[in-house]
C-alpha positions in Angstrom: -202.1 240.0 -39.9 -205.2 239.3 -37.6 -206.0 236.1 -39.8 -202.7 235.0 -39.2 -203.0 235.6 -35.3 -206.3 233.5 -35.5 -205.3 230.8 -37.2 -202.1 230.8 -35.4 -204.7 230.5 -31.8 -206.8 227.7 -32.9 -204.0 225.8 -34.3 -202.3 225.9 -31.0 -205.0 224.8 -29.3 -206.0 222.3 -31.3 -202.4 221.0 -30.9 -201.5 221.6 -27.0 -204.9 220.5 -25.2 -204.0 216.4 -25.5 -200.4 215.6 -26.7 -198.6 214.6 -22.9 -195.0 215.0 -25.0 -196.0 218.1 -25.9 -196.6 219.6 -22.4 -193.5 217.7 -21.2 -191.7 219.7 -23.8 -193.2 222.7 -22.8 -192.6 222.7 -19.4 -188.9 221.2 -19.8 -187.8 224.9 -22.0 -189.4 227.5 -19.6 -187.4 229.7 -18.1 -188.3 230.5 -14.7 -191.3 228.7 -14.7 -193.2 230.9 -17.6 -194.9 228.3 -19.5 -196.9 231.1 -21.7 -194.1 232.4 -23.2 -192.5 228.4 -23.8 -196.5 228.1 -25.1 -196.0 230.8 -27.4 -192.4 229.6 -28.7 -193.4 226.4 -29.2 -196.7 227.2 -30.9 -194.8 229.6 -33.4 -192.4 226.8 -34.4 -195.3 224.0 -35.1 -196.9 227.2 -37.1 -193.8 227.6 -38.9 -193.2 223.7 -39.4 -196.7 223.4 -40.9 -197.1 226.7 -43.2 -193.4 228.1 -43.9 -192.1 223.7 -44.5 -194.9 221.7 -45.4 -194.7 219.3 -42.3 -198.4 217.3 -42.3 -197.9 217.1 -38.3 -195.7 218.8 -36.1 -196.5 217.2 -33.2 -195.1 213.7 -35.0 -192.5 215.7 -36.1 -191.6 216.6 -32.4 -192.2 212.8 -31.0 -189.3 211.6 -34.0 -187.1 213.9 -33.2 -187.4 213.3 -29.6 -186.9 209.3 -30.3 -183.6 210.2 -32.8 -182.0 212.5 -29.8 -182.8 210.0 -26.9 -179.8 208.2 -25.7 -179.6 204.3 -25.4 -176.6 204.8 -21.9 -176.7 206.9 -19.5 -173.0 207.5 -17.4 -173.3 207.2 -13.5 -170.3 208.7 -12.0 -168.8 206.7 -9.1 -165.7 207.0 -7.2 -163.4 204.1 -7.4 -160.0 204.3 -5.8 -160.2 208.0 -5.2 -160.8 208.3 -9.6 -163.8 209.4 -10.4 -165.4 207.3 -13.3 -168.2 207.4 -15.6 -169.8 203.8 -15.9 -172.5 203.0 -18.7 -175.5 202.4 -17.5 -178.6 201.2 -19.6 -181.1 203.7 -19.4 -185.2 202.5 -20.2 -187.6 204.5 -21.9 -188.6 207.3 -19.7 -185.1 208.0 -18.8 -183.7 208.3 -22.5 -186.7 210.7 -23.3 -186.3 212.7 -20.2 -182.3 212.9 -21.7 -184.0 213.7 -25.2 -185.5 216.2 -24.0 -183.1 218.2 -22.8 -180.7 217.7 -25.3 -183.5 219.1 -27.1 -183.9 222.0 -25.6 -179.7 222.7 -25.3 -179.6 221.9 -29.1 -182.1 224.5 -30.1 -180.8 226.8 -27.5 -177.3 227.2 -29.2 -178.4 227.6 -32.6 -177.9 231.0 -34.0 -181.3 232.0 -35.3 -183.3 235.4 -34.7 -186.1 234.1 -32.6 -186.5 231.0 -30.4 -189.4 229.7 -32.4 -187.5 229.8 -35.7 -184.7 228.1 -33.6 -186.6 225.2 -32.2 -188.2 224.6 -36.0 -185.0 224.7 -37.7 -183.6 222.2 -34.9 -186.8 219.7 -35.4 -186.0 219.7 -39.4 -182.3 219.1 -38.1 -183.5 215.9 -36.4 -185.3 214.6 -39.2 -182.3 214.4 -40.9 -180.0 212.9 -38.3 -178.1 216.1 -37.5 -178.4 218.6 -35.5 -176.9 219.6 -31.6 -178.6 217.6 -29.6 -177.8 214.5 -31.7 -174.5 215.6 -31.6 -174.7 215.6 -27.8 -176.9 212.2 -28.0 -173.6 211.0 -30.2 -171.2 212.6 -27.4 -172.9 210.5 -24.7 -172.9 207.4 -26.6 -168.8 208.2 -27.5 -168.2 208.3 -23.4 -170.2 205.5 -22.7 -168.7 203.2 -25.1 -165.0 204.7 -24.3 -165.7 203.7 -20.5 -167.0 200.6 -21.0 -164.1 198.5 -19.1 -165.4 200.5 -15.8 -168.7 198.8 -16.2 -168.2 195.9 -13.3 -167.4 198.4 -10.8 -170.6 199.5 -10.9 -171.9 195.8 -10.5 -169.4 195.4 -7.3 -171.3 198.9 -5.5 -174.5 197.4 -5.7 -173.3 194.3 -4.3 -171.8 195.9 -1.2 -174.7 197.9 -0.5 
């Protein structure tokens, strides 16, 4: 058990000194602000990626799966005529992958594994194969978006007034 530990350590430290997407991630699933224990979850699901799956790099793994859950449209809700309206809006890179992210972090948060590591792993492998919650919430979006897309020249018209 204490060469698993060990090897467990300098794998995670090899992994979460450089990669900015990475630290993102970890700081977007702590919960009040305890990135150790976000450290520890997500360092136990790239373990379990690499040993128990066979994945060469989880770190890639994580930055596909982030680019499969990140929405194309973002809704902006706007009140027209007393309705309130969702209006698709374009969204560029760092705002899809701010959206990936936590639709990330809901997706692995409703599965029904034992531990949150085991969660977060299974949810990456879910990703890689187009499936998944947060793709499902990435698809949910895109449904909305694409359903309200007659509202979009209100949102041209409130710019214009402005």
């Amino acid at each position: 058990e204490r060469g698993v530990s060990f090897s467990l350590l300098r794998f995670g430290t090899m992994m979460f000194s450089r990669d900015p997407v990475v630290l993102k991630f970890i700081k977007k699933i702590s919960v009040h602000n305890d990135e150790v224990a976000a450290r520890k979850v997500v360092q136990e699901a790239f373990f379990m990626l690499k040993t128990k799956y066979g994945v060469a790099d989880p770190v890639e793994c994580l930055r596909e799966g982030l680019k499969a859950c990140s929405p194309a449209v973002l809704t902006k809700r706007r009140v027209v005529a007393g309705r309130a309206l969702n209006i698709p809006v374009p969204c560029d890179e760092n705002q899809g992958r701010k959206k990936g992210l936590i639709f990330l972090r809901e997706g692995f948060r409703e599965r029904r594994e034992s531990t949150a590591a085991e969660r977060l792993c299974k949810e990456l492998l879910a990703l890689q194969k187009m499936e998944g919650n947060s793709i499902n919430m990435r698809d949910n979006l895109h449904r909305m978006a694409e359903s309200n897309r007659a509202f979009v020249h209100f949102l041209s018209r409130a710019k214009s007034r402005r």
